[in-house]
MDTraj code that builds the backbone (N, CA, C; nanometers):
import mdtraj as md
import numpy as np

residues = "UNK UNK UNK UNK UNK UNK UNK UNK UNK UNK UNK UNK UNK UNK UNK UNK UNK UNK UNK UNK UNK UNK UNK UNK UNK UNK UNK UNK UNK UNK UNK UNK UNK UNK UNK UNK UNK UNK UNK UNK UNK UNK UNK UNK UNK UNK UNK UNK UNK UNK UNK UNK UNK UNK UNK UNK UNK UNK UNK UNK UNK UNK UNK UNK UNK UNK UNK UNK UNK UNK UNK UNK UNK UNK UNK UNK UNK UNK UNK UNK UNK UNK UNK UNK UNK UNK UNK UNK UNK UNK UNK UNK UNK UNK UNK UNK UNK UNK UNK UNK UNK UNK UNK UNK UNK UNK UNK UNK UNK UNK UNK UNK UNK UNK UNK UNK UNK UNK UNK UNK UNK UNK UNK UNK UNK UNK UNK UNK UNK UNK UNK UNK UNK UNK UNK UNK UNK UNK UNK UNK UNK UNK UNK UNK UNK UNK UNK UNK UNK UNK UNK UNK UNK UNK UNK UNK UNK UNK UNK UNK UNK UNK UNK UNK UNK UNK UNK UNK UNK UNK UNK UNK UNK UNK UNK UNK UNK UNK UNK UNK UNK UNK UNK UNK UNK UNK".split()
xyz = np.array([
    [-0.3824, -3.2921, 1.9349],
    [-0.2993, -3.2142, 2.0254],
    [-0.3142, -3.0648, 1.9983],
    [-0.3254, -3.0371, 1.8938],
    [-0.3615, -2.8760, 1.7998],
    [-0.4730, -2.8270, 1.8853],
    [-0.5489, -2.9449, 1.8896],
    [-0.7088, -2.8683, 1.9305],
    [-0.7006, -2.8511, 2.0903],
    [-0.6370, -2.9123, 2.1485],
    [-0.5935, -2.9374, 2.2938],
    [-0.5239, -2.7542, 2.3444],
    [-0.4387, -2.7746, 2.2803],
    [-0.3740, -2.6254, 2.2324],
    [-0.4221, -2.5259, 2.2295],
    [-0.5019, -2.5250, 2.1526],
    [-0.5403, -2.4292, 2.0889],
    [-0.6787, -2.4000, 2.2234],
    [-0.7345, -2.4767, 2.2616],
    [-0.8544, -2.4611, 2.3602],
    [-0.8009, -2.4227, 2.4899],
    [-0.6732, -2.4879, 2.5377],
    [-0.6196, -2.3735, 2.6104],
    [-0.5357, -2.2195, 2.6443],
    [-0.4722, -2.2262, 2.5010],
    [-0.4265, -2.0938, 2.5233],
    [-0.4769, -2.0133, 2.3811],
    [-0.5800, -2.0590, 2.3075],
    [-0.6283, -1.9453, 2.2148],
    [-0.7070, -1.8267, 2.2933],
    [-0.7938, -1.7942, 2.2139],
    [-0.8729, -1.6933, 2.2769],
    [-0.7668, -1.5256, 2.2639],
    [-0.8652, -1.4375, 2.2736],
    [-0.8229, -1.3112, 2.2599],
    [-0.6722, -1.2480, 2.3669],
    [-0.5420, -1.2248, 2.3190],
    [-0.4332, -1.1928, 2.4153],
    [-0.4284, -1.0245, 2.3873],
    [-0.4764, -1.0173, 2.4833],
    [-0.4230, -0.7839, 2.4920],
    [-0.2828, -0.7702, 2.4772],
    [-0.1894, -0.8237, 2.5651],
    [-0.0991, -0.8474, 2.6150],
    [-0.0452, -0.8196, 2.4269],
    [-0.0575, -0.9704, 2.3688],
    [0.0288, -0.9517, 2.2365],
    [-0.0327, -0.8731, 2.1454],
    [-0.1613, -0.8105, 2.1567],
    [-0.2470, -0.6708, 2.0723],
    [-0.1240, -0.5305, 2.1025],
    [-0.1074, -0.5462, 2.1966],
    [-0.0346, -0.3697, 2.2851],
    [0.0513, -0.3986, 2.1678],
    [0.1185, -0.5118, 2.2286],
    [0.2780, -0.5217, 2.1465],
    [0.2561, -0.5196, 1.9688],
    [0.1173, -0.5541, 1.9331],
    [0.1135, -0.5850, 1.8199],
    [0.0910, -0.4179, 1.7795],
    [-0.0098, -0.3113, 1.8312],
    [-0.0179, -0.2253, 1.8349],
    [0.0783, -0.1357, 1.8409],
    [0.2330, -0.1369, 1.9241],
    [0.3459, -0.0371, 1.9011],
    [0.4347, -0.0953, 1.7738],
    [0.4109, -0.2326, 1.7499],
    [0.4663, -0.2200, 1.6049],
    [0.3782, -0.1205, 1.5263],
    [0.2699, -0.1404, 1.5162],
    [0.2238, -0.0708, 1.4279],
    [0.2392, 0.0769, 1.4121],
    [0.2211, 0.1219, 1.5572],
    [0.2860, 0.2598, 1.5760],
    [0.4271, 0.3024, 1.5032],
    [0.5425, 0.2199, 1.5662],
    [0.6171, 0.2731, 1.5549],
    [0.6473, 0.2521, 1.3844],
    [0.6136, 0.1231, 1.3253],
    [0.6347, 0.1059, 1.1825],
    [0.5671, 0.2377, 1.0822],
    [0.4206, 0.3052, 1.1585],
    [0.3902, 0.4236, 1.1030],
    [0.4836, 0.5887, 1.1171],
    [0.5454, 0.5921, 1.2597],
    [0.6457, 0.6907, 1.2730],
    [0.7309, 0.6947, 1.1823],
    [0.8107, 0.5823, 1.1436],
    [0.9146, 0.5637, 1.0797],
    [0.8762, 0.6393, 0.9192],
    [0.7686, 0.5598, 0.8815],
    [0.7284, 0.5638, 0.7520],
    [0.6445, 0.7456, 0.7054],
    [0.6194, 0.7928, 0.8041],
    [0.5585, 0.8962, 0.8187],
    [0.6876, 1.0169, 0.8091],
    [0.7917, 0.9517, 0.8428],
    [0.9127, 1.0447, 0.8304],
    [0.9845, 1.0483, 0.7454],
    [0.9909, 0.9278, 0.7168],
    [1.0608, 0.9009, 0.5510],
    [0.9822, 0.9713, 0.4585],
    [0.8356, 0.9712, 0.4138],
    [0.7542, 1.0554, 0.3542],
    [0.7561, 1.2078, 0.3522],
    [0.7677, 1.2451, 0.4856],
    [0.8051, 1.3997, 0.5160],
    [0.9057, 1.4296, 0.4517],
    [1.0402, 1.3837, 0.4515],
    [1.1454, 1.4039, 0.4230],
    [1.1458, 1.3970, 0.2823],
    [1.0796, 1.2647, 0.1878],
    [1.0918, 1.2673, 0.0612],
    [0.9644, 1.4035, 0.0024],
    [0.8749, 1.4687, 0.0671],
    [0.8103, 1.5835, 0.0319],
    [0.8576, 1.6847, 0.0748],
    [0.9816, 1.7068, 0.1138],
    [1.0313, 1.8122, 0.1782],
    [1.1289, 1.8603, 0.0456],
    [1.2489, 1.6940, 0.0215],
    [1.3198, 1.7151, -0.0632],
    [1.2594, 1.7338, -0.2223],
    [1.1220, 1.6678, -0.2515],
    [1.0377, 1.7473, -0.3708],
    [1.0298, 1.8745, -0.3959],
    [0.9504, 1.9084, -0.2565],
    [0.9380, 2.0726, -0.2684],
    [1.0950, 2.1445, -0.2792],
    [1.2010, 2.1280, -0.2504],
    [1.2840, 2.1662, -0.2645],
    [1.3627, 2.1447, -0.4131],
    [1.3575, 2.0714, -0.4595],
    [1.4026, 1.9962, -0.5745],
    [1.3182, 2.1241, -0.7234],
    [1.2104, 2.0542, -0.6730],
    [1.0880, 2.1721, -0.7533],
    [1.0946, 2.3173, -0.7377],
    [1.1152, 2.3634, -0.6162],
    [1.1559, 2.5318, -0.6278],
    [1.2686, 2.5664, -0.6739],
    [1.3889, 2.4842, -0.6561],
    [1.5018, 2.5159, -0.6783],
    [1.5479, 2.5932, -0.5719],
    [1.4992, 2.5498, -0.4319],
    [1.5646, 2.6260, -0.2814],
    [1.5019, 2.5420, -0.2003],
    [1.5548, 2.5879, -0.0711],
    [1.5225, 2.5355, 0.0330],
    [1.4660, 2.6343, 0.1239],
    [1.4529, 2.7509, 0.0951],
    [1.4180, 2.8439, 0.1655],
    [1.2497, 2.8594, 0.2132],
    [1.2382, 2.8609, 0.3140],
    [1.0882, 2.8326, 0.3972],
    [1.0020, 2.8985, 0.2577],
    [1.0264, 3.0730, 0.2255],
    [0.9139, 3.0960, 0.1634],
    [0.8854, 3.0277, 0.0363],
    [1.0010, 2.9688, -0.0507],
    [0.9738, 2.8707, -0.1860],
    [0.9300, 2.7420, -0.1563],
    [0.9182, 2.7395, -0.0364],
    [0.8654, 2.5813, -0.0011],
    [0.7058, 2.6221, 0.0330],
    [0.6594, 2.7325, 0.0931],
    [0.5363, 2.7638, 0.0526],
    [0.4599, 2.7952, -0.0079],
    [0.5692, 2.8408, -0.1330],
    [0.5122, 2.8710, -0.2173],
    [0.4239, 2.7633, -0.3081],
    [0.5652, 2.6830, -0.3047],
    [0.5397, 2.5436, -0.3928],
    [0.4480, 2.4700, -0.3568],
    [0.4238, 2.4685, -0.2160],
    [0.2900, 2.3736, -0.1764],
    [0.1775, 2.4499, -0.1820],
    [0.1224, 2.5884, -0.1817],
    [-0.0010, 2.6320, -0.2412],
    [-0.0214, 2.6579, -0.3746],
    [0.1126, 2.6103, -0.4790],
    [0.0970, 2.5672, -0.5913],
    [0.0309, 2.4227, -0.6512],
    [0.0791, 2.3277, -0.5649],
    [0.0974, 2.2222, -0.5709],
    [-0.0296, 2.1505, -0.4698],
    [-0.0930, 2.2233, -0.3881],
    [-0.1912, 2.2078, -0.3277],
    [-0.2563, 2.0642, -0.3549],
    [-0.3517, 2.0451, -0.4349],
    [-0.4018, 1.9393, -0.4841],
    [-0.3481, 1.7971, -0.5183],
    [-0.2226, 1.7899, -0.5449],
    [-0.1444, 1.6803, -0.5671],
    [-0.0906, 1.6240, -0.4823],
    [-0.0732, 1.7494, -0.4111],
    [-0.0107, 1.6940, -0.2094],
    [-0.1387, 1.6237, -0.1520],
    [-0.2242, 1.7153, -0.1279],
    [-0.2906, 1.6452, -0.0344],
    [-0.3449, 1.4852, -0.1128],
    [-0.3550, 1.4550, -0.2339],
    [-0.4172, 1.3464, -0.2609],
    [-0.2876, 1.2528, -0.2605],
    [-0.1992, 1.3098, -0.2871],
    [-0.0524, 1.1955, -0.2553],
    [-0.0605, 1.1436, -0.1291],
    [-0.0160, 1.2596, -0.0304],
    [-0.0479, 1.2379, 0.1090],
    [-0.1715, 1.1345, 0.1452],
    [-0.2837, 1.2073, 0.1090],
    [-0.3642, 1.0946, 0.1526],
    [-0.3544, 0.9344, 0.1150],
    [-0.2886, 0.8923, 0.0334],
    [-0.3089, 0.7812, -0.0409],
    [-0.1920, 0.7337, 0.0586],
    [-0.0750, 0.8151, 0.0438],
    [0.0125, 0.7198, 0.1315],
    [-0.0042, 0.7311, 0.2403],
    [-0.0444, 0.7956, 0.3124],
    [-0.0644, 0.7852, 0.4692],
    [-0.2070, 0.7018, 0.5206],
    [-0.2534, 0.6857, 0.3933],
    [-0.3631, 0.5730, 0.3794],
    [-0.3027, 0.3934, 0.4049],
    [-0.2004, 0.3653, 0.2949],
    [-0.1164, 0.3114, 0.2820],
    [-0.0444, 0.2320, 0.3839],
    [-0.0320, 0.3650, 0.4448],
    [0.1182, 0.3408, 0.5831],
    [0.0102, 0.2959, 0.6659],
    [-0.1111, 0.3501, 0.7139],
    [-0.1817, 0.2853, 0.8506],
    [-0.2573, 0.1973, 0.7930],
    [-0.2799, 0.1141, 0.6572],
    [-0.3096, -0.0403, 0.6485],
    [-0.1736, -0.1234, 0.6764],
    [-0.0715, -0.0893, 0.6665],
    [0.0789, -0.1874, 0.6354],
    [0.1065, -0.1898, 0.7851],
    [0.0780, -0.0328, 0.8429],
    [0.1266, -0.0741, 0.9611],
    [0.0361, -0.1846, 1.0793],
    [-0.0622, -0.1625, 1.0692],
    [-0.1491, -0.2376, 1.0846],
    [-0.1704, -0.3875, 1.0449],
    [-0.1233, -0.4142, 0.9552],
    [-0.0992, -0.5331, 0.8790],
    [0.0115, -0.6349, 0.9386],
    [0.1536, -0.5134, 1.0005],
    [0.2014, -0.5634, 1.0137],
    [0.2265, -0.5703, 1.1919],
    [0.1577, -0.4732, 1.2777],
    [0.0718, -0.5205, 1.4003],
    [0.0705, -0.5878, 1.4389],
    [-0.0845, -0.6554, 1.3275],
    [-0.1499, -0.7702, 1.3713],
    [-0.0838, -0.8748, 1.3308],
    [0.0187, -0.9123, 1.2449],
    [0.1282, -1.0070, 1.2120],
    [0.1694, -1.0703, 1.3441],
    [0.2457, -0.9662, 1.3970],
    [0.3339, -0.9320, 1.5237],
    [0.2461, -1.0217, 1.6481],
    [0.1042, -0.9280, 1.6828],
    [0.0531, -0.9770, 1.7676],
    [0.0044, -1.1589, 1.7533],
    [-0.0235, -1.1570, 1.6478],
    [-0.0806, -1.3162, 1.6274],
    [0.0773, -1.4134, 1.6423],
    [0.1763, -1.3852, 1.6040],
    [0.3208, -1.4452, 1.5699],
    [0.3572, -1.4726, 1.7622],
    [0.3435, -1.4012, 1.8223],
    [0.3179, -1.3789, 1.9758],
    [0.2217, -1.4544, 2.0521],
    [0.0803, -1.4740, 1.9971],
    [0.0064, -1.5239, 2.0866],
    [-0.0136, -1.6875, 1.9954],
    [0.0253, -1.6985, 1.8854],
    [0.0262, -1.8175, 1.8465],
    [-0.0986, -1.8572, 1.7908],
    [-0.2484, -1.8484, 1.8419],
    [-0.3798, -1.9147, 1.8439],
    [-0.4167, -1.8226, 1.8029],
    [-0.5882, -1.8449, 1.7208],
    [-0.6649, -1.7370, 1.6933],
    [-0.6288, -1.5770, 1.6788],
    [-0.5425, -1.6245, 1.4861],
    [-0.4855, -1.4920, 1.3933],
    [-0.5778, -1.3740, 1.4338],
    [-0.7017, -1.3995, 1.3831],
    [-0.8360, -1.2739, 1.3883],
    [-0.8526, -1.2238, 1.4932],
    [-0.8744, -1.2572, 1.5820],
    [-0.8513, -1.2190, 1.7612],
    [-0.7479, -1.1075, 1.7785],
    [-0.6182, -1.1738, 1.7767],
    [-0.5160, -1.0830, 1.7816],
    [-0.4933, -0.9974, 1.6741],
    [-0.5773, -0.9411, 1.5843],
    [-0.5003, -0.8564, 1.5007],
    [-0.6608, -0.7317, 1.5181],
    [-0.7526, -0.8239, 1.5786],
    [-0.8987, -0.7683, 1.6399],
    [-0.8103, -0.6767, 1.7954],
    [-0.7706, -0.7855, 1.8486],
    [-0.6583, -0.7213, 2.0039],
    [-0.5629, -0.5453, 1.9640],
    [-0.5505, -0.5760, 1.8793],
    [-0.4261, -0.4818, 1.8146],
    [-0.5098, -0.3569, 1.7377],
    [-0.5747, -0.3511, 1.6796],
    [-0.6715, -0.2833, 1.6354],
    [-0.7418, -0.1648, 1.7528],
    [-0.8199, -0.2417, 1.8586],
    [-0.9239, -0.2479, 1.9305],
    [-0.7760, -0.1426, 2.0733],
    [-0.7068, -0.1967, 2.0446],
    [-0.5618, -0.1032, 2.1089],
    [-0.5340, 0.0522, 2.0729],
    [-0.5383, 0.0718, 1.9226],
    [-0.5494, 0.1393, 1.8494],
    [-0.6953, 0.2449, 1.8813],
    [-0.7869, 0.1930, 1.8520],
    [-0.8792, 0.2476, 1.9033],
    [-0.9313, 0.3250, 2.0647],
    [-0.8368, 0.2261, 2.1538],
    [-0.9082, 0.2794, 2.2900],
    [-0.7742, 0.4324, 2.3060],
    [-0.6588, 0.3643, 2.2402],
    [-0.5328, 0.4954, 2.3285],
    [-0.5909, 0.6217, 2.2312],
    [-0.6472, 0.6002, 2.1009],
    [-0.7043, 0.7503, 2.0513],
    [-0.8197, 0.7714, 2.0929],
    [-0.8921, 0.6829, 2.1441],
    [-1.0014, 0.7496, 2.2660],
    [-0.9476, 0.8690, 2.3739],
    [-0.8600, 0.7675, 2.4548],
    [-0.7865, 0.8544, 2.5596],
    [-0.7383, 0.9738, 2.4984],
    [-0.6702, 0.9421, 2.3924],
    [-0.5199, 1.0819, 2.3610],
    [-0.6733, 1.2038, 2.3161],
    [-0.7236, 1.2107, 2.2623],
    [-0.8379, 1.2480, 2.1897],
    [-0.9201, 1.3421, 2.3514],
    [-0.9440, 1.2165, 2.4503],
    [-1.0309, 1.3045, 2.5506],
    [-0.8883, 1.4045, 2.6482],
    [-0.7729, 1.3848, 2.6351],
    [-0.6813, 1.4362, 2.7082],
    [-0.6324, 1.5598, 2.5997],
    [-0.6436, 1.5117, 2.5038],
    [-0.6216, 1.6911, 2.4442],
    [-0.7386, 1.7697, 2.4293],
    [-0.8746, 1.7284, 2.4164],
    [-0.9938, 1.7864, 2.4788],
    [-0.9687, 1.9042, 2.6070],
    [-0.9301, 1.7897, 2.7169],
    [-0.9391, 1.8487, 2.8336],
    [-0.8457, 1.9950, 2.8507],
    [-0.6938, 1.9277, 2.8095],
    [-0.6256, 2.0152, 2.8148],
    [-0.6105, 2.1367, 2.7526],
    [-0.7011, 2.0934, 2.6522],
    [-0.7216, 2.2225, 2.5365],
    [-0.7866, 2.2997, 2.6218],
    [-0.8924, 2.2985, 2.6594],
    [-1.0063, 2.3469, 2.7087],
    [-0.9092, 2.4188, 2.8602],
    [-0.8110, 2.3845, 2.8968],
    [-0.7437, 2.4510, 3.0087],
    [-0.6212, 2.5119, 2.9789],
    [-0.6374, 2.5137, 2.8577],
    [-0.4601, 2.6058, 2.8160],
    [-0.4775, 2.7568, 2.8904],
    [-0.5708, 2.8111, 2.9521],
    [-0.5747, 2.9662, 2.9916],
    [-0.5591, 3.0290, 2.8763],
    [-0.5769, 3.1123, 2.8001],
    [-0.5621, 3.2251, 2.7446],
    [-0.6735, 3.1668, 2.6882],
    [-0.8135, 3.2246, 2.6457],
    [-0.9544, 3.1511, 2.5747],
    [-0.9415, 3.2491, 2.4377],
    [-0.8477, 3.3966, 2.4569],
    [-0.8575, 3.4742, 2.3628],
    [-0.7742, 3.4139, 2.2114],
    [-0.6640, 3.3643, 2.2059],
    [-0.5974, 3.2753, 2.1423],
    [-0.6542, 3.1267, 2.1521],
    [-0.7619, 3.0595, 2.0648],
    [-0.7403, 2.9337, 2.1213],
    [-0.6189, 2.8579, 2.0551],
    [-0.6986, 2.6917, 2.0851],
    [-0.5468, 2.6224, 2.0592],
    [-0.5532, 2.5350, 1.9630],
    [-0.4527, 2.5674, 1.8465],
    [-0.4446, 2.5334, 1.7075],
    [-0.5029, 2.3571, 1.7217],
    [-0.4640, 2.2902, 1.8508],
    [-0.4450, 2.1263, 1.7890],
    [-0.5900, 2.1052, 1.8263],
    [-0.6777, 2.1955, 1.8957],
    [-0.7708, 2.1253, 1.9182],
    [-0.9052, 2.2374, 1.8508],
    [-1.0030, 2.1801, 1.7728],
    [-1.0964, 2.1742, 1.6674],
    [-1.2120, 2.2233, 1.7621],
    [-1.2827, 2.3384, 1.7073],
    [-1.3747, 2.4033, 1.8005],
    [-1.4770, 2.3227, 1.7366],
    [-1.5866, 2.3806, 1.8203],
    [-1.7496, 2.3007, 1.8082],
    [-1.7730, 2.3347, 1.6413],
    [-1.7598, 2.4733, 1.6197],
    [-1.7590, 2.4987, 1.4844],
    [-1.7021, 2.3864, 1.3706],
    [-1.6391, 2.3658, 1.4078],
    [-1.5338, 2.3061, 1.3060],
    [-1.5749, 2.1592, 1.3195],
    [-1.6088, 2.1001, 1.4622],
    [-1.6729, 1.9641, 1.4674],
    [-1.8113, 1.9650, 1.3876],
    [-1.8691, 2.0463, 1.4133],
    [-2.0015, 1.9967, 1.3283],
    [-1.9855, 2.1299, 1.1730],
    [-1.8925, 2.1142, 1.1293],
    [-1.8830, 2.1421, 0.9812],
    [-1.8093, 2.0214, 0.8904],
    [-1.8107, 1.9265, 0.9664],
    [-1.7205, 1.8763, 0.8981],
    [-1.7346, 1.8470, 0.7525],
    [-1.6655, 1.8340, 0.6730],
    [-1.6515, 1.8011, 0.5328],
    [-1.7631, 1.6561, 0.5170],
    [-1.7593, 1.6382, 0.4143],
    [-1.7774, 1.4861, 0.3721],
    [-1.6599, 1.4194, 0.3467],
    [-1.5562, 1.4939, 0.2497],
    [-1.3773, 1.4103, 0.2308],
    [-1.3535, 1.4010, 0.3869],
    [-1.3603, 1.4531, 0.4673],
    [-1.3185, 1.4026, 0.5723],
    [-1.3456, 1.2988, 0.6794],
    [-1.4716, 1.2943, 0.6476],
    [-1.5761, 1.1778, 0.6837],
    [-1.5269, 1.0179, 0.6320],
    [-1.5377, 1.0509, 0.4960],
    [-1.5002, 0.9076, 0.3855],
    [-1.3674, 0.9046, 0.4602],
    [-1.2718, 0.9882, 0.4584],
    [-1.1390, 0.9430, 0.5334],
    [-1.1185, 0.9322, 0.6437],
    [-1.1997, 0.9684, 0.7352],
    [-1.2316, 0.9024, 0.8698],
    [-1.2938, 0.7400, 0.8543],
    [-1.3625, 0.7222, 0.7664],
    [-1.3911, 0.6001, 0.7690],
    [-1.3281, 0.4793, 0.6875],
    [-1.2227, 0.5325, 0.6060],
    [-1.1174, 0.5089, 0.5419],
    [-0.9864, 0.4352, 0.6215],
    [-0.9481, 0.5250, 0.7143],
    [-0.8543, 0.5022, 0.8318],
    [-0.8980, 0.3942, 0.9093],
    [-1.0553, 0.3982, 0.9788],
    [-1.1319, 0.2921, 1.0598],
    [-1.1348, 0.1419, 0.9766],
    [-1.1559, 0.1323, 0.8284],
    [-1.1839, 0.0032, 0.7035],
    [-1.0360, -0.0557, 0.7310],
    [-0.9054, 0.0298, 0.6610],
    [-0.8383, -0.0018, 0.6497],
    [-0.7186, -0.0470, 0.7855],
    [-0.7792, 0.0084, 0.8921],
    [-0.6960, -0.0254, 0.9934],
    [-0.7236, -0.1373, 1.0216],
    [-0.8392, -0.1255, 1.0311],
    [-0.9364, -0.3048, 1.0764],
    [-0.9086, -0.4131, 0.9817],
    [-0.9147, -0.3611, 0.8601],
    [-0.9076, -0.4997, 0.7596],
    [-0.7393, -0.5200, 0.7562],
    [-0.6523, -0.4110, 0.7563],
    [-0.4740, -0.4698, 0.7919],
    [-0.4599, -0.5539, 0.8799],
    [-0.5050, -0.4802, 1.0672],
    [-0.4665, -0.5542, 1.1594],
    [-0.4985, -0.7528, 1.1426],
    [-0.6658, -0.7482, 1.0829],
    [-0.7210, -0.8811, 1.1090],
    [-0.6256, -0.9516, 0.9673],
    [-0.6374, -0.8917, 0.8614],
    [-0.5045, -0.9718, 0.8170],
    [-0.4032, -1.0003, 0.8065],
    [-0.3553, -0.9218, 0.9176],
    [-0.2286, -0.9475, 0.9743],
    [-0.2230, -1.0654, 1.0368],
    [-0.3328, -1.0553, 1.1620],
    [-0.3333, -1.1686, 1.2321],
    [-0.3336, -1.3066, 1.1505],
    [-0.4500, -1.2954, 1.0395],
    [-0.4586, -1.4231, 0.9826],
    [-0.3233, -1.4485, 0.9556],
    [-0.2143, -1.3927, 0.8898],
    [-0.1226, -1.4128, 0.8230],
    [-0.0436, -1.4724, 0.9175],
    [-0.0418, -1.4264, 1.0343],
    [0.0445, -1.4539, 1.1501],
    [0.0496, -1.6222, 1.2032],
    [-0.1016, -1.6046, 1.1714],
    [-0.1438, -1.7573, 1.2371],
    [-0.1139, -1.8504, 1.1161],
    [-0.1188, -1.8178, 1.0430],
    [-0.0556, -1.9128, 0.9239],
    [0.0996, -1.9815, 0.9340],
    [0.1379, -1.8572, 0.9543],
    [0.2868, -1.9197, 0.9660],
    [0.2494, -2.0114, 1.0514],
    [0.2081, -2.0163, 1.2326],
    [0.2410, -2.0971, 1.3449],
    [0.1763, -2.2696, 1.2408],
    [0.0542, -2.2478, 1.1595],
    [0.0154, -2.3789, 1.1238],
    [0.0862, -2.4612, 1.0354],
    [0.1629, -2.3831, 0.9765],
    [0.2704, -2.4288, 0.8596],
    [0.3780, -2.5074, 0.9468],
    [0.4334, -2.4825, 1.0582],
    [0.5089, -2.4978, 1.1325],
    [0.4620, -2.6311, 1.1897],
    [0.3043, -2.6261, 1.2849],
    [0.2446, -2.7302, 1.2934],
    [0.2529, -2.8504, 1.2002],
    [0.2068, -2.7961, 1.0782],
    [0.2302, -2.9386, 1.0148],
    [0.3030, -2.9965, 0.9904],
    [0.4537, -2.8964, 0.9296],
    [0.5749, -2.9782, 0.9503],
    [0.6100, -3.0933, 1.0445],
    [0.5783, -3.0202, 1.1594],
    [0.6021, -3.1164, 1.2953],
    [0.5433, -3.2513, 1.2604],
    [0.4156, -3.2644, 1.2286],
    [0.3243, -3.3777, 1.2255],
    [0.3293, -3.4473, 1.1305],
    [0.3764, -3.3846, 1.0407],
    [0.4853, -3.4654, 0.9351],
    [0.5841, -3.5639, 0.9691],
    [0.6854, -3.4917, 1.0943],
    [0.8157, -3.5534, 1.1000],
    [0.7641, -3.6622, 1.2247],
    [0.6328, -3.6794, 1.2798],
    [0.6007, -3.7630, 1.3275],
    [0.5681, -3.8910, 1.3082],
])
top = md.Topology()
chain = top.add_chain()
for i, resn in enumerate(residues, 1):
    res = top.add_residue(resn, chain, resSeq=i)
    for name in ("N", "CA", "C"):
        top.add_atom(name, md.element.get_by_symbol(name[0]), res)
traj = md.Trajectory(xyz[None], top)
């Protein structure tokens, strides 16, 4: 009956990827703010103020420890969130964990396609060319890129992919655990 099941409604669901995908989003907002806030109250803690200029101070003191903290946890946050995504999406579509946490991922990927070519565009039309615009990265700056930034570009891509799909697996686990019970009490 599993296999019956499973041949009709497995296969890849977008539908529970999206959904699996704004968990992941929003589980990264959350966590991305809590972080801000606990490096906000550091730097403050550590200057002994709260005042904008001791908080700048402290972070071009502190330079090096931030950014590798930061990176690690915001490394962190988009495997978990991701992880827990593709949980979401597979817990939803029931069939084929890897699929859906592949769905959820592959979600991830196309809306920073879009967001990516829409601040392009708009960059490129803010009017004033004499000021450009801080969020968007001139040609210069695209083809200088670092190598740390590279490895963490491809860092973000490993770890998003390997959360979401084990999410999914994880997801689909539960539904089989469940399965067998059943076939148990049969």
């Amino acid at each position: 009956m599993l296999a019956q099941q499973k041949e009709e409604f497995g296969g890849i669901r977008f539908g529970a990827g999206l959904l699996g995908w704004f968990a992941a989003t929003g589980f990264g907002l959350v966590m991305i703010t809590i972080f801000g806030g606990v490096l906000a109250a550091w730097g403050g803690v550590a200057s002994g103020s709260t005042a904008m200029t001791d908080l700048r101070s402290f972070t071009a003191d502190n330079a090096d420890v931030l950014a590798l903290t930061s990176g690690i946890v915001v490394l962190a946050i988009i495997f978990f969130g991701y992880l827990i995504g593709g949980y979401t999406a597979s817990r939803i579509a029931r069939f084929s964990g890897f699929k859906q946490g592949l769905a959820t991922w592959l979600w991830g990927v196309v809306i920073t396609i879009v967001l990516a070519i829409v601040v392009g565009v708009v960059g490129t039309q803010s009017g004033d060319s004499s000021s450009p615009n801080p969020f968007v990265p001139s040609m210069d700056d695209l083809q200088s890129s670092s190598l740390a930034g590279l490895i963490g570009l491809a860092l973000v891509v490993v770890l998003s992919f390997a959360g979401a799909v084990l999410g999914g697996l994880l997801g689909q686990r539960y539904h089989r655990k469940v399965d067998r019970f059943f076939s148990e009490q049969d």
